[in-house]
C-alpha positions as CSV (number, residue, x, y, z in Angstrom):
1,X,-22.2,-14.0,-36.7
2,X,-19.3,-15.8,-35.2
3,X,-17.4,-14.6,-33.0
4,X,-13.9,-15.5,-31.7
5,X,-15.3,-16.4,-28.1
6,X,-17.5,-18.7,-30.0
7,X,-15.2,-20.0,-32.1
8,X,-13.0,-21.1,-28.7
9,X,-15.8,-22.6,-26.6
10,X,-17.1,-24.5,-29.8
11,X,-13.2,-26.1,-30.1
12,X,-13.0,-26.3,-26.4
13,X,-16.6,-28.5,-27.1
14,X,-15.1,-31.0,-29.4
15,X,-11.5,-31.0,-27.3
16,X,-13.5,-32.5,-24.5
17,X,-15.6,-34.5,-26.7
18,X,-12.7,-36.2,-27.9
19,X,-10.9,-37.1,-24.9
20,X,-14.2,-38.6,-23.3
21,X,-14.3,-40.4,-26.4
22,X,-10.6,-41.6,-25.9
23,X,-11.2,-42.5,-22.5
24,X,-14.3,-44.5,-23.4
25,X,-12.6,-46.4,-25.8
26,X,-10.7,-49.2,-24.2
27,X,-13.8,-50.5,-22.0
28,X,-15.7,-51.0,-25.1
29,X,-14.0,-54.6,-26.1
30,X,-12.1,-53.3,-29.0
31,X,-9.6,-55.3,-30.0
32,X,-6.2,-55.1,-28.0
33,X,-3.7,-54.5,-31.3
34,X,-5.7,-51.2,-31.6
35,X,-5.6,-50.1,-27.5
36,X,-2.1,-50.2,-27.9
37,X,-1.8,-48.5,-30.8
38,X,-3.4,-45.6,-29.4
39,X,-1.7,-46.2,-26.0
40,X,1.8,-45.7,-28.0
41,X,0.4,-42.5,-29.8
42,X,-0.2,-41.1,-26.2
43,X,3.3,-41.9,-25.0
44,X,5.0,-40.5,-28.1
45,X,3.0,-37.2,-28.0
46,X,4.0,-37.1,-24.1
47,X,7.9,-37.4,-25.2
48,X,7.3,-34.6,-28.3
49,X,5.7,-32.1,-26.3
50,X,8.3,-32.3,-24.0
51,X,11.2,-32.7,-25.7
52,X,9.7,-29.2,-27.3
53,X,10.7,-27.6,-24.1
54,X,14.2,-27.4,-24.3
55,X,14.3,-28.4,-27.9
56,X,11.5,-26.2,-29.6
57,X,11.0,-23.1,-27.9
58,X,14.7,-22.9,-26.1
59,X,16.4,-24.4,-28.9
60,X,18.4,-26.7,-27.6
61,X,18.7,-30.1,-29.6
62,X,19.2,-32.4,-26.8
63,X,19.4,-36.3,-29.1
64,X,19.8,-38.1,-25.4
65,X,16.4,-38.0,-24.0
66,X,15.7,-41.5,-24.1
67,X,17.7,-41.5,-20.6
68,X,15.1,-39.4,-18.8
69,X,12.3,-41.9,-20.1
70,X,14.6,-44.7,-18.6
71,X,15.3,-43.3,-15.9
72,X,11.8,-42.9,-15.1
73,X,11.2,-46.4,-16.0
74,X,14.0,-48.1,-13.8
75,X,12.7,-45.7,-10.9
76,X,9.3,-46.8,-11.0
77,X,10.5,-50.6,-11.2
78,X,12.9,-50.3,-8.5
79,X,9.6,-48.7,-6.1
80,X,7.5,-51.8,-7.3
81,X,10.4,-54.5,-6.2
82,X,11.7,-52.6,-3.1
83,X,7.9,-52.1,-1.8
84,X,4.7,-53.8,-1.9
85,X,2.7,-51.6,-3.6
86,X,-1.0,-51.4,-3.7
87,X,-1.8,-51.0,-7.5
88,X,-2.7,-47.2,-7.1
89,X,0.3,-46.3,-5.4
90,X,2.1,-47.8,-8.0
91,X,0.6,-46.1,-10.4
92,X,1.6,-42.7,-8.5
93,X,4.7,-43.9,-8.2
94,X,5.1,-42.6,-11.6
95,X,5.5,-38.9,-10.2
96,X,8.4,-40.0,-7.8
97,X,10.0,-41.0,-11.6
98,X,9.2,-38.2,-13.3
99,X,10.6,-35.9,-10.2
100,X,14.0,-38.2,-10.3
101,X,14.0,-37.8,-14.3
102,X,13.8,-33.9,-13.9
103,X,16.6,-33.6,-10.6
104,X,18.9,-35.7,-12.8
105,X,17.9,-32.9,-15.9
106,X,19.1,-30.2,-13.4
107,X,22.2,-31.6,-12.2
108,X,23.2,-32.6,-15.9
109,X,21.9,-29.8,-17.0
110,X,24.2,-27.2,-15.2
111,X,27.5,-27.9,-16.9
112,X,25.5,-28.8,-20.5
113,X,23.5,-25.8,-21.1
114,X,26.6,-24.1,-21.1
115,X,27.4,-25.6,-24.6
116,X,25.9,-25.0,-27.8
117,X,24.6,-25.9,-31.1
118,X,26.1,-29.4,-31.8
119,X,28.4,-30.0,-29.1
120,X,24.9,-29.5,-26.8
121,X,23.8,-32.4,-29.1
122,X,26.6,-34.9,-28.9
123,X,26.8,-34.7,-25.0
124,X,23.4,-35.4,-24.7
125,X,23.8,-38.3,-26.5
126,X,26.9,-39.4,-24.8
127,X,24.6,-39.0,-21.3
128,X,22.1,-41.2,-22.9
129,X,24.7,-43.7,-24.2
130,X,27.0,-43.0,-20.3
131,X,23.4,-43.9,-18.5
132,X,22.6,-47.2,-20.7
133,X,26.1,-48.6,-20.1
134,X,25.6,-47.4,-16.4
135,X,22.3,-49.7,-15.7
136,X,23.6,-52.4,-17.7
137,X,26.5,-52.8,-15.5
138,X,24.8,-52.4,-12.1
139,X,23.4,-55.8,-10.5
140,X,20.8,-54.0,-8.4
141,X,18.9,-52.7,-11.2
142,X,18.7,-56.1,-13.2
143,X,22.1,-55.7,-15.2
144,X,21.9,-57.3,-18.7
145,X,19.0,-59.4,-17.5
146,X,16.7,-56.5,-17.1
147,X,13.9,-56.5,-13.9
148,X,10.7,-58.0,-14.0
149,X,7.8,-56.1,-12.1
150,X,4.9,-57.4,-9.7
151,X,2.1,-57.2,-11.9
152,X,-1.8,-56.1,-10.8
153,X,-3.9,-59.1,-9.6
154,X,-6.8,-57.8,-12.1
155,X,-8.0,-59.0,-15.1
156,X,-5.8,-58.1,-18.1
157,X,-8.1,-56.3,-19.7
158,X,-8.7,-54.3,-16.9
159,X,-5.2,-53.6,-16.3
160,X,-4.6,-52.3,-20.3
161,X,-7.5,-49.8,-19.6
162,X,-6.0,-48.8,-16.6
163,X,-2.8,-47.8,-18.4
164,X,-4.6,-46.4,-20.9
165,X,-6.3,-44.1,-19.3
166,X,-3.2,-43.1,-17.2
167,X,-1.4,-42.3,-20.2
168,X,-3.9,-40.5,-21.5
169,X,-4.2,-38.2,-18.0
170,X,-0.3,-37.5,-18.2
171,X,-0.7,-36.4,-22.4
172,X,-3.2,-34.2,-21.3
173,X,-1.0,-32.3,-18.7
174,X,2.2,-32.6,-21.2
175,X,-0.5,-30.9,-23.7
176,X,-1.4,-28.3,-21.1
177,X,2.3,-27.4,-20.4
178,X,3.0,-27.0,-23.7
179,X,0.0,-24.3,-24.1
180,X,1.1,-22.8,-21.4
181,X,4.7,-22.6,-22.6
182,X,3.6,-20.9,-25.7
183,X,1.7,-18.3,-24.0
184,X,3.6,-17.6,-21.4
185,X,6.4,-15.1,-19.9
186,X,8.4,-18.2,-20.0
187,X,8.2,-19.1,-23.0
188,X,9.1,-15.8,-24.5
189,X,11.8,-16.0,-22.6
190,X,12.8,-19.2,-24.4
191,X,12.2,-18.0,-27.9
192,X,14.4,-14.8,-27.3
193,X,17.5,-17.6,-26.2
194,X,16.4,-19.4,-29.2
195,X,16.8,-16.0,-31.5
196,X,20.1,-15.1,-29.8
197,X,21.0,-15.8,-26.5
198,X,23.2,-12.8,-25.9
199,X,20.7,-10.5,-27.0
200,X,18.6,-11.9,-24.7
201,X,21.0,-11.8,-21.9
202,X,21.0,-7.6,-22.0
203,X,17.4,-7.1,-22.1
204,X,17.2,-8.7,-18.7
205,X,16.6,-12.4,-19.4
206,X,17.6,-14.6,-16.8
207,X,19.1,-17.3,-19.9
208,X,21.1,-20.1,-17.3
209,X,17.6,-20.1,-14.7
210,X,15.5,-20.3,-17.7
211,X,17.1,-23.1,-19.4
212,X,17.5,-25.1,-16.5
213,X,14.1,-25.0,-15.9
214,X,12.6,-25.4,-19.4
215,X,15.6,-28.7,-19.2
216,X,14.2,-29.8,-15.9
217,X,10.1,-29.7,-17.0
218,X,11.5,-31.3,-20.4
219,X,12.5,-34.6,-18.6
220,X,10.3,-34.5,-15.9
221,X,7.1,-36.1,-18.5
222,X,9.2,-38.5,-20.0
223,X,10.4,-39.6,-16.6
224,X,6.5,-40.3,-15.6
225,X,5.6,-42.2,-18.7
226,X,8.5,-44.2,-18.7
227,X,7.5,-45.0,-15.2
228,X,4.2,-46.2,-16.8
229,X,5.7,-47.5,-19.5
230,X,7.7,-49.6,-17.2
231,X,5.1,-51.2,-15.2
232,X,2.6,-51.6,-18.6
233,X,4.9,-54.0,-19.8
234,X,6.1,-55.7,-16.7
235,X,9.4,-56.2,-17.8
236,X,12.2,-53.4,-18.7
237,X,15.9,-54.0,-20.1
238,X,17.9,-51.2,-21.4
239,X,17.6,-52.5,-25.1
240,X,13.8,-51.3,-24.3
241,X,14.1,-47.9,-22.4
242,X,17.1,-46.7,-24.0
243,X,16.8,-47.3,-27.0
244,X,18.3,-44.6,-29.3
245,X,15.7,-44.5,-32.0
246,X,13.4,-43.8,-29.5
247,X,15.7,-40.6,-29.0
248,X,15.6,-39.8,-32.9
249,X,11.5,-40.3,-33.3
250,X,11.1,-38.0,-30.4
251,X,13.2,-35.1,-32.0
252,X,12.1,-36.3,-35.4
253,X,8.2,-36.0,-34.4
254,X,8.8,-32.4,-33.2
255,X,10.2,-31.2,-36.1
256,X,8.1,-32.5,-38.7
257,X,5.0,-31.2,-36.5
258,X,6.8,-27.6,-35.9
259,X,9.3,-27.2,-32.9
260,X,8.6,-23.7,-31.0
261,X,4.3,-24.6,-31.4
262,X,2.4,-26.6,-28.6
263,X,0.0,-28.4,-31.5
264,X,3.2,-29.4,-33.7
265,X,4.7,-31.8,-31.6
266,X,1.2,-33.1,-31.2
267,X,0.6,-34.0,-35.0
268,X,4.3,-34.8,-35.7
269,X,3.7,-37.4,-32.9
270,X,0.3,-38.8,-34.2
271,X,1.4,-39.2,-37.5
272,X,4.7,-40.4,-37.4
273,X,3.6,-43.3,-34.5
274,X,1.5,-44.2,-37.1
275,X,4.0,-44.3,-40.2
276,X,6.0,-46.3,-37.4
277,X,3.7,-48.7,-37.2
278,X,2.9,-49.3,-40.5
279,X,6.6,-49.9,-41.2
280,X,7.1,-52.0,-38.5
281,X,4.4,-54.3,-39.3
282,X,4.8,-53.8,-43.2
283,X,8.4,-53.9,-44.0
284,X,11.8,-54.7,-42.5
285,X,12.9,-52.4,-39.5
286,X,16.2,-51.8,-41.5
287,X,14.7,-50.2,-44.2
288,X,12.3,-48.3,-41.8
289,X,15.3,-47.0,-40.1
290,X,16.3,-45.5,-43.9
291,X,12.8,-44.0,-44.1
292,X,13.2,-42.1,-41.1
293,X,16.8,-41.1,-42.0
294,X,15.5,-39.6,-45.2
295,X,12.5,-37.9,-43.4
296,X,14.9,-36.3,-41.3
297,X,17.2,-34.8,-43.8
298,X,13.5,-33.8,-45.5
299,X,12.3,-31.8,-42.5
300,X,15.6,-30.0,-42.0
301,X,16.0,-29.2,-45.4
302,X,12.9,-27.9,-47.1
303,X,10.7,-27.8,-43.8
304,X,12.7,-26.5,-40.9
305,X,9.3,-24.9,-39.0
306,X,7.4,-27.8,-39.6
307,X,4.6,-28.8,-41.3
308,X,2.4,-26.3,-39.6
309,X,4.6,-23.2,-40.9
310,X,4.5,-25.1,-44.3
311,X,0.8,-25.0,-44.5
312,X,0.5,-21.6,-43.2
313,X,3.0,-20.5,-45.8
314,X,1.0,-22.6,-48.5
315,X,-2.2,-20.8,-47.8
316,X,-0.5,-17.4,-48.0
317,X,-0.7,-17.2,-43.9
318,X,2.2,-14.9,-42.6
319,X,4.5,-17.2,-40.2
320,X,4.7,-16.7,-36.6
């Protein structure tokens, strides 16, 4: 007979079997076109889970945070140039990042929460748009010529594993926050401002602390990969980090997975990176951008919980 304890250590098994196998992979001499891939999969999933914070549970469709993964980026190269690093503590340097990315959430934070719906929308995505102009019109952080970064004095193929496996470790912990979002006292919390916020305002919930915080935790991931990010490629401009469709896949990626579930993000994320990239390589990025436009009206339209909720509700599972 089995049982629902050994139904949970049996998935817990083959969890853990997969991310050794993950981990594994890049020091086996695969070839680099399909390290990356994966390495892009891992950052996308990082900015979905997060963005499902504030955007999922809370619901609050912020379309500006590309700026935190810039941020994070532009912090971590401005640590590599202003001190010589040792290549570890560059590599940490990507939680200094991630904590600037999040203080930044807070302080913009404060006066945005207090808005709504789609005016909470647009004025995220006037910060994002207000913090590209910003970078590209300061000297000390590269201005329209971008920053180059000291690289590792390893072996390239070293270095790419290294990466790898970094931005696998930070998935893993933007995976674990999102469990424990879900099952939390927190995240109830979020889901009653999601349902109505008033409502939830009489019974005691604490709506202004809670969506700081959930804002604050949703930028503070895409602050530390984009820290990553930054020193992977060795170079950043603000064409790279802040670029809007980067914005758009994130919330898109969400959605389509199921916003409000910690796995959704997680398969919106897998599967759109690779639809991505099969556009990208396969046809011209102008008529990907049309795909994605059309896959966003989709999801809104006829799947607004996601593809999870559409399966459940195919199979005759009740939602929730």
């Amino acid at each position: 007979m089995v049982t629902p304890d050994s139904k949970s250590r049996r998935l817990v098994f083959w969890v853990l079997v997969l991310f050794i196998a993950l981990a594994v992979f890049p020091w086996l001499g695969i070839p680099v076109y399909f390290v990356s891939l994966l390495f892009t999969v891992f950052l996308y999933v990082i900015l979905a889970t997060s963005w499902n914070i504030i955007g999922g549970f809370a619901g609050y469709l912020s379309f500006g945070h590309v700026a935190f993964f810039g941020i994070g980026a532009y912090t971590t190269a401005m640590m590599i140039n202003g001190f010589d690093l040792s290549p570890l503590l560059t590599i940490v340097s990507s939680i200094p990042a991630g904590v600037v990315s999040a203080l930044i959430a807070v302080i913009v934070g404060y006066p945005c929460l207090k808005l709504r719906g789609p005016y909470f929308a647009v004025i995220t995505l006037c910060f994002a748009f207000v913090v590209d102009l910003g970078v590209k019109n300061l000297d000390i952080l590269g201005g329209p010529e971008g920053l180059w970064l000291k690289s590792m004095d390893l072996p390239i193929d070293i270095i790419r594993a290294i990466f790898f496996e970094v931005m696998m470790l930070i998935m893993i912990f933007s995976i674990a926050l999102g469990i424990w979002t879900s099952n939390s006292k927190f995240g109830a919390g979020l889901r009653a401002i999601k349902e109505d916020e008033e409502v939830a305002q009489t019974i005691a919930i604490n709506a202004p602390k809670l969506k700081i915080e959930a804002f604050a935790l949703s930028a503070f991931f895409p602050g530390m990969a984009g820290g990553v990010y930054a020193y992977y490629l060795t170079y950043i401009h603000t064409d790279i980090v802040f670029d809007m469709m980067i914005s758009i896949l994130i919330v898109l990626m969400a959605l389509f997975g199921g916003g409000g579930t910690w796995l959704g993000p997680v398969i919106g994320a897998v599967v759109l990176t690779l639809i991505n990239e099969g556009l990208s390589t396969f046809v011209r990025a102008e008529f990907a951008r049309i795909v994605y436009g059309c896959l966003f009206i989709g999801v809104i339209i006829f799947m607004p919980n996601g593809i999870i909720e559409f399966f459940k509700r195919a199979k005759g599972v009740p939602p929730g």
